[in-house]
N, C-alpha and C positions, 0 to 999 in steps of 0.2 A: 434364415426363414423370413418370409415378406410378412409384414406385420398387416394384420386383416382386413383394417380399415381401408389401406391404399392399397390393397390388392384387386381389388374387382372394383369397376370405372363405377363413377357416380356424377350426377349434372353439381350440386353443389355440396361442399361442405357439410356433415352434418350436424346440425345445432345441438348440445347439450341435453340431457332427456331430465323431467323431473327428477329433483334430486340429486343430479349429478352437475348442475350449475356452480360454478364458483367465478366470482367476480377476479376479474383481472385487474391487477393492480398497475397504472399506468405509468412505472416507474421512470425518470428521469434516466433515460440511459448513460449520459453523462455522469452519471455518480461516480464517486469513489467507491468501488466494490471491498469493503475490508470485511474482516474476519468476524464470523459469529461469537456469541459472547454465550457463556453459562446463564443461567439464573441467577441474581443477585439482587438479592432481599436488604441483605443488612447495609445500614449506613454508611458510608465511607469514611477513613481516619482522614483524619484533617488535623494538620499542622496550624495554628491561631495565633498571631501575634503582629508587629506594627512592624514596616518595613519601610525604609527609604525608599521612595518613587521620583524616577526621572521622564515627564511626559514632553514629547515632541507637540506643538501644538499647531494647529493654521493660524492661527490670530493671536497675536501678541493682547498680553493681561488675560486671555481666556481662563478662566477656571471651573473645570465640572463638576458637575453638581453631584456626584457620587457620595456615598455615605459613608462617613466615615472619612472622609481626605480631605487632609489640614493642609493647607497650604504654607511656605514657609519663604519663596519665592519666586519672582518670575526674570527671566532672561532671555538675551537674546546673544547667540554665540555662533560667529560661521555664519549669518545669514539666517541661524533656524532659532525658532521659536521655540522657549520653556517654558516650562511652571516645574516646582519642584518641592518635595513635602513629606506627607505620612500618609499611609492607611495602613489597615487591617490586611492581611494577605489576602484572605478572602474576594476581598473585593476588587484585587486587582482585574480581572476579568470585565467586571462591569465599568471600572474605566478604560479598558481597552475596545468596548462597546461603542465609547463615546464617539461619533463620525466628528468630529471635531481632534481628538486624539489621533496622530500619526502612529505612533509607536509609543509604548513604554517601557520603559528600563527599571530595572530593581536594583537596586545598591545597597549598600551596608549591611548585606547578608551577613548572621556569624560561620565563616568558616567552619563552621562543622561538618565533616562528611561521613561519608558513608563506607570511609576506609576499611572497617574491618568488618563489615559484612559479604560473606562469600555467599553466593548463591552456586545452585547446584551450576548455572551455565556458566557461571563466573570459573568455576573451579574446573568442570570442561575443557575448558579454551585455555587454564594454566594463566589467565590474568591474574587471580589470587597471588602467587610466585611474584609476579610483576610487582602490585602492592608489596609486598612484605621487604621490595625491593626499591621503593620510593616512587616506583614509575606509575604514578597515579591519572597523569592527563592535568597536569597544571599548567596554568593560563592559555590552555586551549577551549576553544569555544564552538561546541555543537548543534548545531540548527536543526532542529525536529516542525516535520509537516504532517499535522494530524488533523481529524476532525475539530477536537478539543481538548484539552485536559484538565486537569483537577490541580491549580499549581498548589494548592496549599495541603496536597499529602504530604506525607511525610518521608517519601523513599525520593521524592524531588524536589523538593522546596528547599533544602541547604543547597542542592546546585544551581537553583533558578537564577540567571542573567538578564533574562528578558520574553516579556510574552506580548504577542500581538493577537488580537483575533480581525480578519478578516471576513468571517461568517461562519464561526465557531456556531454550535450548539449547544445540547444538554449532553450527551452524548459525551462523555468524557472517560471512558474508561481504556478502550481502543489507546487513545493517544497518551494516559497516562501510564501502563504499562508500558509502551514503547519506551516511554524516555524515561522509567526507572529502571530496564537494562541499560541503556547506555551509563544513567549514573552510577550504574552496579558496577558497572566494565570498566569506568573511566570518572574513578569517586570525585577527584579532583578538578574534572572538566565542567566548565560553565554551561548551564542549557537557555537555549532562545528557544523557545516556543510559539510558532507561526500556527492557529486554527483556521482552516479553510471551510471546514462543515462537510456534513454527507456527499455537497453535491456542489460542485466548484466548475467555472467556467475556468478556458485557458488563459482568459486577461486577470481572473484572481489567483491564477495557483501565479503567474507569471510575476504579480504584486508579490506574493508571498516568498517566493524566493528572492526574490530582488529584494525585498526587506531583508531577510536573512544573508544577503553578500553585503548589503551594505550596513548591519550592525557588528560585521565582523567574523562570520561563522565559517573556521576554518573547515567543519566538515558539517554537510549539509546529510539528511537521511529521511526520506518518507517509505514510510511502510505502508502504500498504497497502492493499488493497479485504477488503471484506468483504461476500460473495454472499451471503449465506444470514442476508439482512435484507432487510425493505422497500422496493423502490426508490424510494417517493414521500419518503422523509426522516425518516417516520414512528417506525422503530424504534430501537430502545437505544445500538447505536453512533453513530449519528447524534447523537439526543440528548445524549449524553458529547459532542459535537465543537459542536454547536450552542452549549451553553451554554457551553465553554471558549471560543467564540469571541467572547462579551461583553466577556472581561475579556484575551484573547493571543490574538495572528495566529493562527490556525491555517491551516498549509498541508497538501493533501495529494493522491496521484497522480490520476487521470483512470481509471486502468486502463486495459490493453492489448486490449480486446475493440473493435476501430474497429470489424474488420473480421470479428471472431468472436461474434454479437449479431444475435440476432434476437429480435424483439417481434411479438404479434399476441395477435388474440383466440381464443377457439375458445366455440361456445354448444354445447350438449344436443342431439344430432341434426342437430348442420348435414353433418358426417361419414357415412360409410358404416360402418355397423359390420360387426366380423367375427367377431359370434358372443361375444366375450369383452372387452367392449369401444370407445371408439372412440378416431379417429388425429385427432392436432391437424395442420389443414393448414398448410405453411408457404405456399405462395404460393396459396393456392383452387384446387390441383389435385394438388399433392405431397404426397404423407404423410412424406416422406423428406429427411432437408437434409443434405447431401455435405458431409464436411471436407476439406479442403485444397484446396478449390473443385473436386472431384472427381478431382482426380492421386492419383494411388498415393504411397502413403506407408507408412511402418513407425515405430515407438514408441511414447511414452507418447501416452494420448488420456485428456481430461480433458473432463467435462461437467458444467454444473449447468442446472437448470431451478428456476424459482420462480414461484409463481402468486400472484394478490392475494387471500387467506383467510387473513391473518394473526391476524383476531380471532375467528371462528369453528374455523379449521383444520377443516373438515370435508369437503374436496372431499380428490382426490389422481388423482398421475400418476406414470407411472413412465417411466426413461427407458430406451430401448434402442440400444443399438450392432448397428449389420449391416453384413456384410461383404455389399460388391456381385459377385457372380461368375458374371457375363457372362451366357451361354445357362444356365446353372443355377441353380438356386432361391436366392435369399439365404439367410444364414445369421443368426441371433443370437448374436453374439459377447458381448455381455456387457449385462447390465441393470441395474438399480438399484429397486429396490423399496423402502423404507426404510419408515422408519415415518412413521405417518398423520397424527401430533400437531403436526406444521408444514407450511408450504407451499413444502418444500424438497426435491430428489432432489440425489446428487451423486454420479457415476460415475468412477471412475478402472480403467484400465487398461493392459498395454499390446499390441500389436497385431503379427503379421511385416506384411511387404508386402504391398500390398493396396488397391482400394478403399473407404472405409468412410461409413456415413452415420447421421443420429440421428434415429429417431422418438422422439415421444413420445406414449404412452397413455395417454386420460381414463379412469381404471378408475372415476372415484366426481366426474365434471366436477359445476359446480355446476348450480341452476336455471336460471341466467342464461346471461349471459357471461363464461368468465373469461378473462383476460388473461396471457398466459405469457410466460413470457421465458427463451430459450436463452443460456447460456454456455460457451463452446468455447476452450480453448488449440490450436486449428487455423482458418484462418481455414472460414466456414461459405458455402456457396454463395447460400444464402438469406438476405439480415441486412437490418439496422435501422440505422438512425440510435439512439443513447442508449449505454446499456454502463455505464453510471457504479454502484458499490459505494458504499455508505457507507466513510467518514467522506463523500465527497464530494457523497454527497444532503443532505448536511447544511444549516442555513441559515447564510449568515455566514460560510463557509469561503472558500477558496483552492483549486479546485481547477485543477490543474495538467496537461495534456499535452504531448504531446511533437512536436516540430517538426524536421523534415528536411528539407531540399534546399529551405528558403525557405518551407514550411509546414507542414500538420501534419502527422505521420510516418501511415502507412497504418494504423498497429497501435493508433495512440490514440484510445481511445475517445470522441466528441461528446458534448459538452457541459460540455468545460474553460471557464473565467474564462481562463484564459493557457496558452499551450504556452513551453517554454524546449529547450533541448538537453540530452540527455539521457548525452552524453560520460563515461564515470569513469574517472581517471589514479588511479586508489590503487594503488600499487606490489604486486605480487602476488596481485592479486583479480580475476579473467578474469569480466565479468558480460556477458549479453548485449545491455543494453539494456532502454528501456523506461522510462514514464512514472513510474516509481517515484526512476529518476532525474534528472528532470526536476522535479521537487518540491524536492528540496533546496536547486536554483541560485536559487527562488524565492523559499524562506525565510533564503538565505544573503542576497540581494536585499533582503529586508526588516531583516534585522540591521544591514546598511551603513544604510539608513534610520535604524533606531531607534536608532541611533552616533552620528548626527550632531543629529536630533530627535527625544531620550529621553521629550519629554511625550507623543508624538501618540499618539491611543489604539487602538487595533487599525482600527474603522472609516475613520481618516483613512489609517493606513497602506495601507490593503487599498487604496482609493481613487486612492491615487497609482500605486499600484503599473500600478493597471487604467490610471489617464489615462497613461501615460509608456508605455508599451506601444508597440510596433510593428507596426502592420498589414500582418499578412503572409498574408494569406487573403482569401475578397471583402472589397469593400470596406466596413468596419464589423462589427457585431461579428456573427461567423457561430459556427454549431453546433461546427465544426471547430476553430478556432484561437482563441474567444472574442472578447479583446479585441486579440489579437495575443502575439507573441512578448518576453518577459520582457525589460525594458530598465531595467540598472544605473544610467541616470542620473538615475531614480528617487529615488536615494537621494544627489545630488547633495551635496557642501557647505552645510552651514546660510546660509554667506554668500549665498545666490543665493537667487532670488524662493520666494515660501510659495506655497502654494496655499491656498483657504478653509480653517476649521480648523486652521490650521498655525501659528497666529500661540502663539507660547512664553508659557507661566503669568508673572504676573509673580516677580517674584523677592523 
């Protein structure tokens, strides 16, 4: 069916009608797109107590003025600059704030872990088994890339080795679930904690990871996508994950668009125009592609569109939201217009009850063909196979969805390497789900690995990880479920058979 609005020609666009106005939200299409969160009222647990701290500093004798941190002394080791002392846990975040602070290290943690806590995902994946079996992920060290986290909860602060914030925020819930599955997974393994924030340029996510290779992090892991980059693998965040992935695992989510993603082409006059313009068809008769598979729905609505003109940027499209109402003309509730210098729109709003659907406008399409690609946090009536955000176009990576009821969950996007469960037990942190937490049980997977066989080099890991897998989709490796669902025994006891590559340096 042609959706009403774009059906019969009109000289412009039409404006919002009383009432039906809602401001567009001018989001930073560069964002980290992560997973929505539940309500969460009550306070969070917090772990309290005084921690050895190791700061990198610029300036030899620096000391920050953070509350709470005694200093105890200063050096100078390799060329790099210390100071070294106490604080409160708490406060580490705020010295890591310091732009005078390089990095900070935590030390003289008490070894207490998180051994005998099974979680529902934990016991899924049969890492539990591993445990009872010593295979913990000892002196492995896992690098997590979040917005933020909360180091002094309690389901990660006995594994903390190190946090840095690069442009952290408040926003702390997202990234401390992540990294209490990995400690769930992999009780024994160390966590570095790199905060990027909501919205990260490719020269900080590229800091971030380069902090993380050079504090030692045998597996790196972000459970983030990133829309408003090249899907073929091409572009800067990718690049930063590509080449970490030579020298450390790198694992990271699938994204949640299974089911919110559509792909197609649109050329120069294959459309009807309507005077101002023309409409990308979603299926060769619709200008129009419904969210929530056309049910009525109310709140936030999120869209992005990206076209292949990343090296020229001279094409452009805008996106529009329209409310469907009935015997009555459609309306335009909110659009997106941005600037021309990328081949990126990103729409945010939010919406009462209502039907609603998204065009999108070739205002400046190329000579040719171009290729568009829709992303929606509602699922789309119209969609695609693919969905996948850098880091996970990257090459050499791990990417990760999510798996429900024996395969993969509706909401993960095609074209994982492995799906795992997506469960988080961290004490006080209500998340909804989502392939963001499905990423961690894979790098916590690979620590128990790299615990037991500390030579094998990222490639043999990634390798076992795929053979040892569970087929749990058709049979062999499909678009949905890749190689199957993430299986602990992967990371088996050293005493049991190698596989090629596997065989220990000599000594």
């Amino acid at each position: 069916m042609v959706c009403a609005l774009l059906a019969v020609p009109f000289a412009q666009p039409p404006l919002p009608e009383t009432g039906d106005e809602h401001a567009v939200e001018h989001a930073d299409v560069s964002e980290n797109l992560r997973s929505h969160f539940a309500d969460h009222r009550e306070p969070p647990p917090s772990v309290e107590r005084d921690v050895r701290v190791v700061l990198a500093i610029e300036e030899a004798g620096y000391v920050p003025a953070a509350t709470g941190f005694e200093v105890d002394r200063t050096y100078t080791r390799e060329g790099e600059k210390y100071v070294e002392g106490s604080a409160a846990l708490s406060s580490v975040s705020r010295l890591s704030e310091d732009p005078r602070v390089r990095s900070v290290r935590i030390a003289g943690i008490d070894d207490t872990t998180g051994a005998d806590r099974v979680t529902s995902g934990v016991a899924a994946i049969g890492a539990d088994r591993l445990h009872e079996a010593n295979v913990t992920g000892e002196n492995v060290t896992v690098g997590v890339i979040d917005a933020d986290f909360r180091v002094s909860h309690p389901d990660i602060a006995d594994s903390l080795g190190a946090y840095r914030s690069l442009d952290g925020n408040d926003d702390w819930r997202h990234g401390t679930a992540v990294a209490s599955v990995v400690a769930d997974t992999a009780p024994d393994a160390r966590l570095h904690l790199a905060a990027i924030g909501d919205s990260t340029t490719p020269e900080e996510y590229r800091r971030a990871v380069r902090w993380l290779r050079d504090s030692g992090a045998d597996v790196i892991v972000d459970a983030g996508s990133y829309y408003a980059q090249p899907g073929d693998g091409s572009g800067e965040i990718a690049a930063v994950a590509t080449e970490a992935a030579n020298e450390t695992l790198f694992v990271t989510s699938a994204g949640n668009h299974g089911a919110r993603y559509w792909a197609g082409n649109h050329t120069a006059g294959d459309d009807a125009s309507h005077g101002d313009g023309e409409w990308v068809a979603f299926d060769g008769e619709s200008d129009g592609n419904y969210l929530a598979d056309g049910e009525r729905f109310s709140g936030r609505v999120e869209v992005t569109a990206r076209w292949d003109d990343w090296s020229a940027a001279d094409t452009d499209y805008d996106i529009y939201l329209l409310r469907d109402r009935g015997d009555r003309q459609d309306v335009v509730v909110a659009r997106a217009t941005g600037p021309e210098d990328r081949p990126v729109e990103h729409l945010g709003t939010r919406v009462p009850e209502g039907r609603y659907y998204v065009a999108v406008r070739a205002v400046e399409p190329g000579n040719g063909t171009d290729r568009i690609e829709v992303f929606a946090n509602r699922n789309l009536s119209e969609r695609s196979e693919g969905g996948l955000g850098a880091p996970a176009t990257a090459d050499g990576v791990l990417a990760v969805g999510a798996s429900e009821n024996g395969t993969a969950a509706p909401f993960s996007a095609s074209g994982a390497d492995l799906v795992a469960p997506d469960a988080v037990d961290a004490a006080g942190v209500e998340v909804d789900g989502g392939t963001s937490f499905a990423a961690p049980y894979v790098a916590g997977v690979a620590a128990l690995a790299l615990g037991e066989r500390p030579w094998l080099p990222p490639g043999a890991v990634r390798a076992r990880l795929l053979a040892a897998a569970v087929d749990v989709g058709p049979e062999g490796i499909d678009p949905a479920t890749g190689h199957g669902r993430i299986n602990a025994s992967a990371a088996g006891p050293a005493t049991g058979p190698v596989l090629p590559r596997e065989v220990p340096p000599p000594q």
